[in-house]
FIZADREN-943539 format. One record per residue: residue number from 1; chain; y, x, z of N, C-alpha, C, O in turn. Coordinates in steps of 0.02 Angstrom, whole numbers, plus 50000, padded with zeros to 5 digits. Each point is the difference from the previous one (the first is absolute). Layout:
<nodes>
seq	mol	nY	nX	nZ	caY	caX	caZ	cY	cX	cZ	oY	oX	oZ
NUM	A	Y	X	Z	Y	X	Z	Y	X	Z	Y	X	Z
...
</nodes>
This chain:
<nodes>
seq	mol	nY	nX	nZ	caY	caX	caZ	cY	cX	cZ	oY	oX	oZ
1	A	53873	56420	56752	50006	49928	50006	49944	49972	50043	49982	49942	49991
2	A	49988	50099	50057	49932	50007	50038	50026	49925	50047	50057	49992	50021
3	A	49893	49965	49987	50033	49924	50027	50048	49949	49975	50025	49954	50032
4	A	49985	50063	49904	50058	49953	49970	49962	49963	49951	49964	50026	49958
5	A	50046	49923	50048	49936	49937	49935	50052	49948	49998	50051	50001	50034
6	A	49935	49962	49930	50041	49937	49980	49975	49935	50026	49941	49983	50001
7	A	50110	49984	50020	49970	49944	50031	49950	49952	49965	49993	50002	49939
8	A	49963	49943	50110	49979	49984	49977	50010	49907	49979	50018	49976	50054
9	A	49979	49975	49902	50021	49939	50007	49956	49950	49987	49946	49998	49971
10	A	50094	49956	50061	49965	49925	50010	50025	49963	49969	50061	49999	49992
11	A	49894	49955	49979	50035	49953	49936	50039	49946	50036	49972	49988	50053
12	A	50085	49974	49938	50008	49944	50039	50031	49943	49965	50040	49962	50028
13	A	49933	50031	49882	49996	49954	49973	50064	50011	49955	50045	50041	49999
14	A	49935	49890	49956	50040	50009	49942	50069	49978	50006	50008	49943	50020
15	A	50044	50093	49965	50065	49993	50015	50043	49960	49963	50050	49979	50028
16	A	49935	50001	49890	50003	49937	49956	49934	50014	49969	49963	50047	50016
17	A	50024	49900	49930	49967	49968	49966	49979	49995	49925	50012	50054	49973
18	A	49969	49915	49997	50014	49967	49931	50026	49945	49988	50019	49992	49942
19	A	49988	49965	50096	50048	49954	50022	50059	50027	49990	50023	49988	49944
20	A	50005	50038	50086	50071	50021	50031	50033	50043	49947	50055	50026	50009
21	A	49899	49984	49919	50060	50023	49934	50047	49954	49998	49991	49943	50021
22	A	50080	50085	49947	50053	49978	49983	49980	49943	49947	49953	49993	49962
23	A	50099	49973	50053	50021	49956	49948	50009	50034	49920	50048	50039	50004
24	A	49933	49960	49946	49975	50020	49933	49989	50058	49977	50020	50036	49955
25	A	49943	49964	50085	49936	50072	50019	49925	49961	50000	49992	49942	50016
26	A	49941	50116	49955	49955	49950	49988	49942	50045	50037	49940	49990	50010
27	A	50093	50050	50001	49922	50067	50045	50053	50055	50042	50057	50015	49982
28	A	49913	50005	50067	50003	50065	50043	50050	49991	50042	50053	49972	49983
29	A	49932	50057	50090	50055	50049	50023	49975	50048	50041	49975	50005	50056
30	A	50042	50035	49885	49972	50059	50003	50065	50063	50008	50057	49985	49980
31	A	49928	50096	50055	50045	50036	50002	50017	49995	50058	50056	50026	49996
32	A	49935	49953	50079	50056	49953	50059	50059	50075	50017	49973	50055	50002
33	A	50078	49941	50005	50036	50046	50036	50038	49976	50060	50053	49968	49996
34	A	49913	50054	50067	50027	49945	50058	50089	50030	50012	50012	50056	49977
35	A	50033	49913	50050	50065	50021	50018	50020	49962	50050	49996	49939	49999
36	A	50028	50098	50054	50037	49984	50067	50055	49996	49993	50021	50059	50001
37	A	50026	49903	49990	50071	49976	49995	50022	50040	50053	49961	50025	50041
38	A	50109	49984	49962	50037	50013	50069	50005	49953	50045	50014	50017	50057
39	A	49972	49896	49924	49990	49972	50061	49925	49984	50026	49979	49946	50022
40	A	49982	50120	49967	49917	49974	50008	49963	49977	49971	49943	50000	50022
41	A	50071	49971	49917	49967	49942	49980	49950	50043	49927	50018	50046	49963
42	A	49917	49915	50040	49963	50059	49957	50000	49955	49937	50005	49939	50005
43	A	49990	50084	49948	50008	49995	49920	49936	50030	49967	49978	50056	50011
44	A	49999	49903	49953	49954	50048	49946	50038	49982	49936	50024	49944	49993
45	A	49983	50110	49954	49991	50002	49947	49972	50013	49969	49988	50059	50011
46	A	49968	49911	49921	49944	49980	49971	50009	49989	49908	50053	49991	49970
47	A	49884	50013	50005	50013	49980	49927	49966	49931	50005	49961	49982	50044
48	A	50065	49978	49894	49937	49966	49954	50017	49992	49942	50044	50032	49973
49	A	49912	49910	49994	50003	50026	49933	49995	49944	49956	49960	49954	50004
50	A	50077	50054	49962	50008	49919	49958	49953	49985	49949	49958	50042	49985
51	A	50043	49903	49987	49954	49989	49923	49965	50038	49943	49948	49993	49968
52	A	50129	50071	50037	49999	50040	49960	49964	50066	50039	50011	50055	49973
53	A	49948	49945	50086	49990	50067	50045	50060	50044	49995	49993	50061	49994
54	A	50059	49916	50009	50059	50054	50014	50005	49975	50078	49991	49942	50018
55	A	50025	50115	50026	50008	50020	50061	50082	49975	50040	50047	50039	49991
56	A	49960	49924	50033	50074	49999	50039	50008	50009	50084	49954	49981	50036
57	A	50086	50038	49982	50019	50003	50056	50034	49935	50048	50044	49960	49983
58	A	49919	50044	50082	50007	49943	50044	50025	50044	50066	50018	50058	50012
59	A	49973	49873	50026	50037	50023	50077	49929	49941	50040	49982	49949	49972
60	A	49998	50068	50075	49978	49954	50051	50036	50019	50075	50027	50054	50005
61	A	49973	49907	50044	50001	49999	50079	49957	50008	50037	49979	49943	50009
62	A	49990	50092	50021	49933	49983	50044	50033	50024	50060	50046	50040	50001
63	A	49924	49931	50052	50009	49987	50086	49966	50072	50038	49944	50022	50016
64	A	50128	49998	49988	49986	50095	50032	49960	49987	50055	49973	50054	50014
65	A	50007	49897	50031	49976	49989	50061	49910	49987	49979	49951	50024	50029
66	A	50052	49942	49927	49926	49977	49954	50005	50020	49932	50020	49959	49959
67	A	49967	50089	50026	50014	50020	49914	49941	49952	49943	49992	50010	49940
68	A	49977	49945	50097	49953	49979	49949	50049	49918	50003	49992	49964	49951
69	A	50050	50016	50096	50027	49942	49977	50064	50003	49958	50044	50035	50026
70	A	49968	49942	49925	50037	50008	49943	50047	49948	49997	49975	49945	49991
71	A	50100	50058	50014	50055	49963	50018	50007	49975	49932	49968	49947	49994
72	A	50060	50070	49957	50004	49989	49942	50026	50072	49919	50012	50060	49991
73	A	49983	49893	49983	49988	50048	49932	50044	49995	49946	49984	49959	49957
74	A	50077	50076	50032	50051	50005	49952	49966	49976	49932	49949	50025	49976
75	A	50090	49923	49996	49981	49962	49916	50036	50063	49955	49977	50012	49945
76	A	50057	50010	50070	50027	50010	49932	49982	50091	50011	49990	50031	50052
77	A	50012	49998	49858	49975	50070	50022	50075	50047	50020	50059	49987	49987
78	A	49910	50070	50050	50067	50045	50016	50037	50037	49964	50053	50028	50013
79	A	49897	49968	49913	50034	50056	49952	49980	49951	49930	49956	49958	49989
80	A	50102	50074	49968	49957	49962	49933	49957	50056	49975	49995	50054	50030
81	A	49970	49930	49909	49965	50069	49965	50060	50008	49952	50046	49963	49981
82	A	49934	50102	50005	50066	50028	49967	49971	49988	49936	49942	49985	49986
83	A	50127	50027	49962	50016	49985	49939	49952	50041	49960	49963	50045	50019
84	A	50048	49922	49905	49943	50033	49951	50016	50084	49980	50049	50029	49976
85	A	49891	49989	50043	50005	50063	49993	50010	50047	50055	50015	50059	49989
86	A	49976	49911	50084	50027	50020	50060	49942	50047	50039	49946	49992	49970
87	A	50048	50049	50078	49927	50002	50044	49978	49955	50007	49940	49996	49989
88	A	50106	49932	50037	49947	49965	50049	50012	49935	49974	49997	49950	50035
89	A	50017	50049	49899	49989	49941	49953	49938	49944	49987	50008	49955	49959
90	A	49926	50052	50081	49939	49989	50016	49990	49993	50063	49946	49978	50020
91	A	50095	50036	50015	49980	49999	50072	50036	50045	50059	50015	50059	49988
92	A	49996	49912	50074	50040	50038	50063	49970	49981	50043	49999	49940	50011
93	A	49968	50101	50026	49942	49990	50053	50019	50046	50071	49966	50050	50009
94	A	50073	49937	50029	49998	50031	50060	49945	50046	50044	49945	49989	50026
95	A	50089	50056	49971	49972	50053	50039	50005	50025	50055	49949	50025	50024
96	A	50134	49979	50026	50017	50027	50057	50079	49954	50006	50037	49966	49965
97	A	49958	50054	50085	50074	49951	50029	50020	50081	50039	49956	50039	50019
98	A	50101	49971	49986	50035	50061	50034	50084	49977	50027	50040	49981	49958
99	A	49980	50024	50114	50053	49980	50002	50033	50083	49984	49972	50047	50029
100	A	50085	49968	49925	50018	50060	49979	50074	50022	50064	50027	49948	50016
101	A	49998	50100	50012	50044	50002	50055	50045	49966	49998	50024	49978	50053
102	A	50007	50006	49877	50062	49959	49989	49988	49914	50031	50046	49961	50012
103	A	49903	50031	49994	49983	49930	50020	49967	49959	49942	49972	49946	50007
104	A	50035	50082	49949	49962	49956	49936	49934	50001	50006	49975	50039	50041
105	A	49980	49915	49916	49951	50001	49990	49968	50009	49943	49992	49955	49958
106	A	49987	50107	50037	49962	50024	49933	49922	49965	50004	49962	50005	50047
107	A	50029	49965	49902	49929	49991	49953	49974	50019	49953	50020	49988	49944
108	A	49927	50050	50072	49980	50038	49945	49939	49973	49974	49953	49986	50037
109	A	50046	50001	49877	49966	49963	49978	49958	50038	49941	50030	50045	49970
110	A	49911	49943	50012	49974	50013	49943	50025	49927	49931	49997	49939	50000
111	A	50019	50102	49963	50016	49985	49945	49960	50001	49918	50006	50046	49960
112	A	49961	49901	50033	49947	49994	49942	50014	49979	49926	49999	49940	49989
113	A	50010	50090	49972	49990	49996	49940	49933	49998	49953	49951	50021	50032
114	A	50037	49965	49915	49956	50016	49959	50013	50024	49931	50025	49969	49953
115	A	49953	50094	50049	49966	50067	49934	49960	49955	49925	49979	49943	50000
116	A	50021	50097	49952	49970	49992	49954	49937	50026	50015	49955	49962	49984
117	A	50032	50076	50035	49924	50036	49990	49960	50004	50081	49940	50012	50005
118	A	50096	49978	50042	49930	49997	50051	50058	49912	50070	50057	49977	50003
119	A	49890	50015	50027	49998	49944	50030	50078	49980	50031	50025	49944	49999
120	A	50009	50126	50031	50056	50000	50037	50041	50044	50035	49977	50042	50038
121	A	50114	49946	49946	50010	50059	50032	50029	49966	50060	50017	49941	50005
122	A	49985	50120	50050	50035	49993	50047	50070	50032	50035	49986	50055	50024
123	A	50070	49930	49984	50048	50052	50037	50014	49955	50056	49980	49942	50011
124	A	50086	50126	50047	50012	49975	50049	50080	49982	50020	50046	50041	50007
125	A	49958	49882	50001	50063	49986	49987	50030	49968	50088	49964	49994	50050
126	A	50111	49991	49947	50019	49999	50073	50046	49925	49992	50031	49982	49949
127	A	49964	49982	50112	50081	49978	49995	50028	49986	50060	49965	50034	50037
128	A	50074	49938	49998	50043	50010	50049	50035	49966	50017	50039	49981	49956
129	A	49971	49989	50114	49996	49954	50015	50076	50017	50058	50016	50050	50032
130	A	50026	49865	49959	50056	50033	50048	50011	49956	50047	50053	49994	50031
131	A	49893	49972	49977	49997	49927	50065	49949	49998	50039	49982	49949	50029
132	A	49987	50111	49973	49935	50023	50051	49948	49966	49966	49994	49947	50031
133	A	49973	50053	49932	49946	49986	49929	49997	49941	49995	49944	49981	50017
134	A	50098	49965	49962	50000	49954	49968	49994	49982	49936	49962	49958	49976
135	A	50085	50083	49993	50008	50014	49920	50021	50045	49982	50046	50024	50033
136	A	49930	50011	49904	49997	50057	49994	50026	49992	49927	50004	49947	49968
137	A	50024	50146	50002	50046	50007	49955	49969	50064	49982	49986	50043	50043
138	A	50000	49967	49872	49983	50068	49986	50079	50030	49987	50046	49985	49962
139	A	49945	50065	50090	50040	50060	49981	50033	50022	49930	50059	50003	49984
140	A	49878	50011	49977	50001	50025	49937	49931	49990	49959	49948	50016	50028
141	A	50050	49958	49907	49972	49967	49961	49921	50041	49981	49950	49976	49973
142	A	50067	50115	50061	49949	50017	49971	49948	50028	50054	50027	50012	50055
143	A	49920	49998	49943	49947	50021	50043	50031	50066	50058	50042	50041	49983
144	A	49931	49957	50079	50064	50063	50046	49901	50067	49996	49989	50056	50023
145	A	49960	49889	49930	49954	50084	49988	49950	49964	49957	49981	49942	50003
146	A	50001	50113	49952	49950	49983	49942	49961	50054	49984	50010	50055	50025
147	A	49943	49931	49933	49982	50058	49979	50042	50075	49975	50050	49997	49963
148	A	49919	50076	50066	50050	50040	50004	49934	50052	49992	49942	49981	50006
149	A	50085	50111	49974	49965	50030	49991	49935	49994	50052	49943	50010	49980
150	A	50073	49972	50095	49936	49988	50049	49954	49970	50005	49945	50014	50025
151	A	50085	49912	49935	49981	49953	49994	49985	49946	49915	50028	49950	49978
152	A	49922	50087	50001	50011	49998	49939	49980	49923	49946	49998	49997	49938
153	A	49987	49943	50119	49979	49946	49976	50051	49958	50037	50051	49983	49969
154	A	49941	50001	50091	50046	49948	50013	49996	50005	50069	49955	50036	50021
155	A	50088	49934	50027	49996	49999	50078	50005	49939	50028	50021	49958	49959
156	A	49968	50020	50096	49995	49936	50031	50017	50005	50092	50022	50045	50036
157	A	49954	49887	49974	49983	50013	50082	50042	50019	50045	49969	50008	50053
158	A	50098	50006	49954	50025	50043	50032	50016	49985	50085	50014	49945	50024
159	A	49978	50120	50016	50003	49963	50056	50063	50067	50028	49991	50060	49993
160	A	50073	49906	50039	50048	50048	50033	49998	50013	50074	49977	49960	50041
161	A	50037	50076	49968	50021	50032	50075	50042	50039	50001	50004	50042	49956
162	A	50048	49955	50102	50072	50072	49992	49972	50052	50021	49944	49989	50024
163	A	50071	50056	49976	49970	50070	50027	50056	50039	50015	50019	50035	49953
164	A	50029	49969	50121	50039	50049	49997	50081	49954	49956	50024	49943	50002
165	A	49987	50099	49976	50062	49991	49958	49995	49973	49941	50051	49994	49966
166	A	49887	49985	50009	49974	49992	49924	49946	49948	50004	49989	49984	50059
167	A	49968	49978	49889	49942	49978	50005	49950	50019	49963	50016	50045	49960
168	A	49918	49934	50037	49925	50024	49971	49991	49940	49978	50008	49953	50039
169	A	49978	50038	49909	49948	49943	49957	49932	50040	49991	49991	50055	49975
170	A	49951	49885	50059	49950	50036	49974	49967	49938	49934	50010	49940	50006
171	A	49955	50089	49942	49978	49927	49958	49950	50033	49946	49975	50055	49991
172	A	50025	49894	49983	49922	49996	49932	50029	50030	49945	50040	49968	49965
173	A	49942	50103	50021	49984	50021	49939	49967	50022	49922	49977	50052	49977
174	A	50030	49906	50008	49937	49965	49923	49991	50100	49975	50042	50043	49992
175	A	49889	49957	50005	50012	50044	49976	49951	50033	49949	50000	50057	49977
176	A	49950	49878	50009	49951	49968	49944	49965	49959	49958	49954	49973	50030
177	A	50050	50014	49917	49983	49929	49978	49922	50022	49977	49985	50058	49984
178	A	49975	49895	50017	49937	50029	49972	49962	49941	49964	50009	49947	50031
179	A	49956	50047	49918	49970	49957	49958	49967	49973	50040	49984	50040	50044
180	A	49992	49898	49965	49961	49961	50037	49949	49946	49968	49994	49951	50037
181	A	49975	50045	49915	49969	49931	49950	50065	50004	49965	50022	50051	49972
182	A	50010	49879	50032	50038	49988	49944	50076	50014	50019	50049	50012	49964
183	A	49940	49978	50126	50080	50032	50020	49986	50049	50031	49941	50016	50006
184	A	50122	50031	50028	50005	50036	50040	50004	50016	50082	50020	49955	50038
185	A	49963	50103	49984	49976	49983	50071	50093	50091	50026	50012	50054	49973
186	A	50024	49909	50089	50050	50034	49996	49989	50034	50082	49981	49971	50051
187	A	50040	50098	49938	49982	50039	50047	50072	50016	50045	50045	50018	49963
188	A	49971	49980	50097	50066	50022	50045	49956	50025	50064	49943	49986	50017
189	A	50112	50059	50016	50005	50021	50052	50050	49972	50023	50029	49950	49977
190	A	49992	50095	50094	50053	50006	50045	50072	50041	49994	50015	50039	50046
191	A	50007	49956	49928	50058	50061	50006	50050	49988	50058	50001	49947	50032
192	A	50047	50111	49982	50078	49975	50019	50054	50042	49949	49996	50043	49956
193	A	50075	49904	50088	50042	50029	49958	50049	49992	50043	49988	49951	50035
194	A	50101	50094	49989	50038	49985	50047	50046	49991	49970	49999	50000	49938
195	A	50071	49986	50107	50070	49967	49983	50032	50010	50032	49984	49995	50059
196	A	50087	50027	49922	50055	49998	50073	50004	49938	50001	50002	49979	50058
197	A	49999	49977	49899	50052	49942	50041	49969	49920	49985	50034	49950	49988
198	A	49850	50060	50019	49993	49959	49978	50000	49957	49913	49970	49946	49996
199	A	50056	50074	49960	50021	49950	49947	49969	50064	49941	49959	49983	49958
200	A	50063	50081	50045	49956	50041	49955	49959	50038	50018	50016	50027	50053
201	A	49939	49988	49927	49949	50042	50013	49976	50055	49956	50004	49992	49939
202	A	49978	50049	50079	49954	50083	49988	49926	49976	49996	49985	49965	50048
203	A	49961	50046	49901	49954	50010	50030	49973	50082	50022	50004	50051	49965
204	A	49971	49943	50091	49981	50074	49991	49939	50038	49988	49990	50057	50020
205	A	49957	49894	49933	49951	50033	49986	49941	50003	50025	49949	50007	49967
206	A	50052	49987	50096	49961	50005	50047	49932	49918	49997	50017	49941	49996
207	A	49925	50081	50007	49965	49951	50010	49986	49989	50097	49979	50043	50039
208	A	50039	49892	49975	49995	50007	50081	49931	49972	50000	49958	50022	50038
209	A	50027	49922	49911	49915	49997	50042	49961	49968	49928	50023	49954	49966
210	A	49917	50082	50020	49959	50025	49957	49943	49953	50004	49987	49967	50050
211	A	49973	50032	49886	49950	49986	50006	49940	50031	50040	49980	50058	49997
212	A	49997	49891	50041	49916	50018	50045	49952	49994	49969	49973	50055	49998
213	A	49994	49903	49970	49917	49988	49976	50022	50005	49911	50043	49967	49969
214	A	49920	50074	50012	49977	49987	49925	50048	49957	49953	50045	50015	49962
215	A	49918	49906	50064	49999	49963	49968	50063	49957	50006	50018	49955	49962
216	A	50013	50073	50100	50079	49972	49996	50059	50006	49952	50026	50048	49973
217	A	49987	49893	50027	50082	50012	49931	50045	49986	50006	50036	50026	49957
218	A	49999	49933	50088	50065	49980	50033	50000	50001	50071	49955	49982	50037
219	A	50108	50043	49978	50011	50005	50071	50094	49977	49975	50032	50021	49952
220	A	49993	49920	50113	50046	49952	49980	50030	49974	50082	49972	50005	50055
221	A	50084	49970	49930	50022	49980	50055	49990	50034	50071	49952	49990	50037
222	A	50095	50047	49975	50011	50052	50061	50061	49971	50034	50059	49994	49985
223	A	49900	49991	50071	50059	49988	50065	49991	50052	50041	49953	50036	49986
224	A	50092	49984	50080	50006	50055	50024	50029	49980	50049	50056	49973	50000
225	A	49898	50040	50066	50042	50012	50062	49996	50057	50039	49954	50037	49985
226	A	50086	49982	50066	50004	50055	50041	49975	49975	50079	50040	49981	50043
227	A	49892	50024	49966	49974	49985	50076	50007	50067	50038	50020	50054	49977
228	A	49959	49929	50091	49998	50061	50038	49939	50038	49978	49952	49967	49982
229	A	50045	50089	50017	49990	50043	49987	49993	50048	49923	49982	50056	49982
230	A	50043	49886	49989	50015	50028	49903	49997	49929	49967	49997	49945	50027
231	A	50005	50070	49909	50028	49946	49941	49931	49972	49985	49944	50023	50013
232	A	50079	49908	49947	49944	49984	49985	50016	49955	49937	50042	49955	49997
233	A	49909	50073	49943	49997	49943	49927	49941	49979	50007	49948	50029	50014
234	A	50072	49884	49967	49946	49972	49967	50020	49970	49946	50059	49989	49986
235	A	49875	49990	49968	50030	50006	49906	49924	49955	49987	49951	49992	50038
236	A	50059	49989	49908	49947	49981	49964	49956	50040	49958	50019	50021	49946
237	A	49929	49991	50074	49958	50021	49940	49936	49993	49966	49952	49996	50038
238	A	50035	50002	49899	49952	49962	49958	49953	50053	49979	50010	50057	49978
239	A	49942	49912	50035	49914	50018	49965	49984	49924	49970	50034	49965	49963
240	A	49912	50028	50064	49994	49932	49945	50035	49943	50028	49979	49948	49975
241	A	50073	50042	50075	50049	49976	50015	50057	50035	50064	49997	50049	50037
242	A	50041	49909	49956	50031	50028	50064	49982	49977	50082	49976	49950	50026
243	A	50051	50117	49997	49999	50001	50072	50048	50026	50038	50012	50057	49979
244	A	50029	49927	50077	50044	50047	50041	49985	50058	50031	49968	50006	50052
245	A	50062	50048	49904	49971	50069	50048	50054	50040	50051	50056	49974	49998
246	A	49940	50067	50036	50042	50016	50030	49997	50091	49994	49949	50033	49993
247	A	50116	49992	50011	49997	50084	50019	50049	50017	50038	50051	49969	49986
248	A	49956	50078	50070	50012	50045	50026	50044	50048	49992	49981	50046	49964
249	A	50087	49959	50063	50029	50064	49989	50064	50004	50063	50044	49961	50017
250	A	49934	50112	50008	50049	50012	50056	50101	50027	49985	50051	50021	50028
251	A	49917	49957	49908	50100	50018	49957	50011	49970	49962	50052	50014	49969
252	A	49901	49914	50002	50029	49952	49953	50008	50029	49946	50032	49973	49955
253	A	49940	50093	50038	49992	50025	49909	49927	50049	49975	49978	50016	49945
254	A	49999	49995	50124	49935	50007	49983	49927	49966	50025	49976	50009	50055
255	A	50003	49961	49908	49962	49939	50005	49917	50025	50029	49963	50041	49972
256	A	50026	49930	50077	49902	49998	49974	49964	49944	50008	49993	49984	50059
257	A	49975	49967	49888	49981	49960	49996	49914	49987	50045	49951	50038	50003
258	A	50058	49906	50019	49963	49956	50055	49938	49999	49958	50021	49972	49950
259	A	49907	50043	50036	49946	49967	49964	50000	49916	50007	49994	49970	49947
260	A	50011	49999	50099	49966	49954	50021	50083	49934	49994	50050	50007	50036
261	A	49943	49950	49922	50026	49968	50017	50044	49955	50038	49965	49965	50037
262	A	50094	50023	49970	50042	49982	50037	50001	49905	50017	50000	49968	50053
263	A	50000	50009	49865	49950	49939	50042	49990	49987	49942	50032	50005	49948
264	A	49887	49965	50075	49957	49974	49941	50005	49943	49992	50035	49962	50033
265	A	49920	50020	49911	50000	49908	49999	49962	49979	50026	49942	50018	50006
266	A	50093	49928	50020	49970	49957	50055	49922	49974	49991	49978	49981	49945
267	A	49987	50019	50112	49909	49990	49995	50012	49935	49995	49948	49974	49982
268	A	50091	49988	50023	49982	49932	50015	50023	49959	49909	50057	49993	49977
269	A	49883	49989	49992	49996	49984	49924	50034	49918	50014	49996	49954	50040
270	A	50042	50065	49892	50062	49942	49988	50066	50030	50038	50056	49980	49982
271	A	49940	50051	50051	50069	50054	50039	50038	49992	49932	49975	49998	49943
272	A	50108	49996	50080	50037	50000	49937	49991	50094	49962	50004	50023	49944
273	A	49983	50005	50120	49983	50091	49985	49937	50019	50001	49982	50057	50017
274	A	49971	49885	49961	49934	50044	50017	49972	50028	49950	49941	50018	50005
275	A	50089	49991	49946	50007	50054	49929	50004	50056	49991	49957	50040	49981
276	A	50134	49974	50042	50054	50051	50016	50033	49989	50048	50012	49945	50026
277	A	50013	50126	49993	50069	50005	50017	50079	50032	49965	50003	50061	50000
278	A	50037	49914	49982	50051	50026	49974	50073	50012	50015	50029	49961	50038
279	A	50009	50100	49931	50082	49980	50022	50015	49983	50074	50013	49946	50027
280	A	49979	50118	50000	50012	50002	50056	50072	49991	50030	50047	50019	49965
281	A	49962	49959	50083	50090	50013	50019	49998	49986	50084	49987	49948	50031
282	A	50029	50114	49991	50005	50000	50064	50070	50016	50041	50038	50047	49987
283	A	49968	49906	50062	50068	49972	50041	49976	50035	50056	49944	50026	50003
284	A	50123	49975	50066	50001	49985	50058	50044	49940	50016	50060	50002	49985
285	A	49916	49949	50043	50010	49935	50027	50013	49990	50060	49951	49982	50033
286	A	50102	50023	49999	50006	49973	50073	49933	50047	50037	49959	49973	50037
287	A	50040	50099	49944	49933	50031	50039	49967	50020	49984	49981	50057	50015
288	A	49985	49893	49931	49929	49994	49971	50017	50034	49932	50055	50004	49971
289	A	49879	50020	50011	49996	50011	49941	49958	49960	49945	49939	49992	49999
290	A	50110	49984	49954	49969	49954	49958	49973	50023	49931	50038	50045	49983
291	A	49919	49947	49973	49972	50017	49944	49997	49936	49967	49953	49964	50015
292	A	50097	50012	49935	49979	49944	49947	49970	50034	49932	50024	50053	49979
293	A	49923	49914	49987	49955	50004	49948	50000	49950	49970	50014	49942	50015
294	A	49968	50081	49943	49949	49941	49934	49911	50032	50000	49983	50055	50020
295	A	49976	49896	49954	49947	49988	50001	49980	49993	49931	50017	50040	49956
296	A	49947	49912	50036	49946	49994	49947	50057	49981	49932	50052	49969	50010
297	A	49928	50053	49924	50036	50003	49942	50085	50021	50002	50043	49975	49965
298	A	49964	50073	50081	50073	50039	50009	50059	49934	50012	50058	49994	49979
299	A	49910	49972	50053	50056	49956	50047	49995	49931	49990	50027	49961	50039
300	A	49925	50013	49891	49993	49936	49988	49958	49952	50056	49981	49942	49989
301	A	50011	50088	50063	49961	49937	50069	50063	50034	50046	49992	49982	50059
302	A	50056	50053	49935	50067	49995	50051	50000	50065	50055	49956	50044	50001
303	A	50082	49954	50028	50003	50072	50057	49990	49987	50074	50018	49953	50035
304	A	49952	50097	49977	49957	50007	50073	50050	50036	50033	50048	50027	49973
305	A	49935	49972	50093	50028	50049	50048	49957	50022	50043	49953	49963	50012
306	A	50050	50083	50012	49956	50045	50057	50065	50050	50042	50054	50024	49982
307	A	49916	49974	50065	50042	50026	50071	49946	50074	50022	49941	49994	50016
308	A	50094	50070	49979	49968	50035	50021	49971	50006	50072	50015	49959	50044
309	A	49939	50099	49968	49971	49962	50084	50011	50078	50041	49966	50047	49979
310	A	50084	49967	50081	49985	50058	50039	49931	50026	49997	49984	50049	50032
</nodes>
C-alpha cells in the first residue's frame, strides 16, 4: 500500500444547527447520513431527541453546490419508534442510506431499547423506501441483526456497500460492559457481516478494525469509500473522547489503521467541534468529497461538513 494515505480535510462549516431541530424535538442532530436522490439533490438523515431523550429520525435538504447552506428541514419524523417490547422501542437513529438494485431505498438504522441491568441495548434494523427516500416502511417488525454467537452484546452503526453480487455491512460490535463508579463503561469494535440481497445478513466473525492505544474502548461509526489506489474507513474512536480516525485497506476486508487522526477538534475555542469529533459519514458530491460530522456532546451544537483536499 507503499503511497496510498487517506485524504486530507478542510472544515467548511456547520451544515445545520441547534436552531434548525424539528418541531417537538428538544436536543440533537446527531448521526447525519448524507443521500443523493436520483435527481441530485443531497439529503441528510439525522436523529434527535425528544423530552423523553428518545432518538427519532428526520430528513434535512442541504445545497449540493454549498453543503453548509441548508434549504430546509422535514417536521415530521421518518419512522415511528416501534411498539412495546420492540428493538427500537426507545429509539431509531439512522445510520446509512443505500439505494438497493431494485430502485428502493434501504435505511439502515440502529434501534434502541432499554435492559434491566446495564444502560442499553442496541440492534440493527432497516426500512425501505418506494419514492426515492421520502418515506419509509419497515419491511418486517424485527431487527435484520442483533446480538449473535459473534457478537455477544449488541451491534450498532451500520454502514453498507454492494460488493459484486452481494453486500458487506461493516458496524459496532458491543463486546463489553465494565463497572465504572456507579455506572458502566461499554466496550465495541468494528466488525463485518455480508448479504445476497442487502436485507439479511451473516456476520462473519471477523474483526476489520481493532483497538490502537491501551486506553481505547469504542470504535463506532464506519463509513467507507473506495479511492484510487485502495479503500478507505473512517469511524469514530474514543479515549477520553472522541475523534475521527481513519484505516487503510487494499481489499476492503483487511484493515490497517492510521495513528494519527483523521480530523481533530477544531483549535479555534467555542468551535461548535472544538471538543470532538464524531459519526462520521462520507459522500461523493458532484466530485467532491464530502464528510458530515457532529462535534461537541455527540451532535447537541449540530453537524459540520468538511471536503476532503487532493
Amino acid at each position: 500500500m507503499a503511497g496510498f494515505s487517506a485524504p486530507a480535510w478542510r472544515r467548511l462549516g456547520l451544515a445545520a444547527g441547534p436552531q434548525d431541530i424539528p418541531a417537538g424535538m428538544t436536543s440533537h442532530l446527531q448521526c447525519p447520513v448524507p443521500f443523493l436522490d436520483s435527481s441530485g439533490r443531497l439529503f441528510l438523515f439525522f436523529t434527535a431527541r425528544d423530552a423523553a431523550n428518545r432518538s427519532h429520525p428526520f430528513r434535512l435538504e442541504l445545497d449540493p453546490e454549498k453543503p453548509t447552506r441548508l434549504l430546509r428541514v422535514d417536521q415530521a419524523p421518518l419512522l415511528d419508534l416501534g411498539g412495546p417490547g420492540h428493538f427500537d422501542s426507545c429509539g431509531v437513529m439512522p445510520s446509512c442510506a443505500f439505494t438497493l438494485p431494485d430502485g428502493r431505498v434501504a435505511l439502515y438504522y440502529i434501534g434502541w431499547n432499554v435492559p434491566n441491568d446495564v444502560p442499553f441495548h442496541n440492534s440493527i434494523g432497516v426500512a425501505l423506501s418506494e419514492d426515492g427516500g421520502r418515506s419509509f416502511n419497515r419491511p418486517f417488525r424485527g431487527p435484520l441483526l442483533d446480538r449473535n454467537p459473534h457478537d455477544p452484546l449488541f451491534v450498532s452503526t451500520p454502514h453498507v456497500r454492494q460488493e459484486g453480487d452481494g453486500f458487506r455491512m461493516w458496524y459496532l460490535s458491543g463486546v463489553a460492559w465494565e463497572r465504572e463508579g456507579e455506572g458502566f463503561r461499554s466496550y465495541y469494535n468494528i466488525r463485518s457481516a455480508h448479504s445476497p440481497d442487502g436485507l439479511f445478513f451473516t456476520p462473519t466473525g471477523e474483526i476489520a478494525v481493532d483497538y490502537l492505544a491501551p486506553d481505547e474502548c469504542a470504535l463506532a461509526s464506519p463509513t467507507v469509500a473506495q479511492l484510487e489506489g485502495g479503500w478507505v474507513m473512517w469511524f469514530s474512536a474514543r479515549r477520553d473522547r472522541y475523534r475521527i480516525m481513519s484505516a487503510l485497506s487494499e481489499d476492503g476486508r483487511t484493515w490497517r489503521r492510521d495513528p494519527k487522526p483523521a480530523l481533530e477538534p477544531a483549535a479555534l475555542p467555542g468551535a461548535f467541534d472544538d471538543e470532538q469529533t464524531a459519526y462520521p459519514a462520507v459522500c461523493e458530491v458532484y466530485g467532491r468529497l464530502l464528510m458530515f460530522y457532529n462535534g461537541n456532546q455527540f451532535g447537541r451544537t449540530g453537524i459540520g461538513v468538511a471536503e476532503a483536499q487532493s
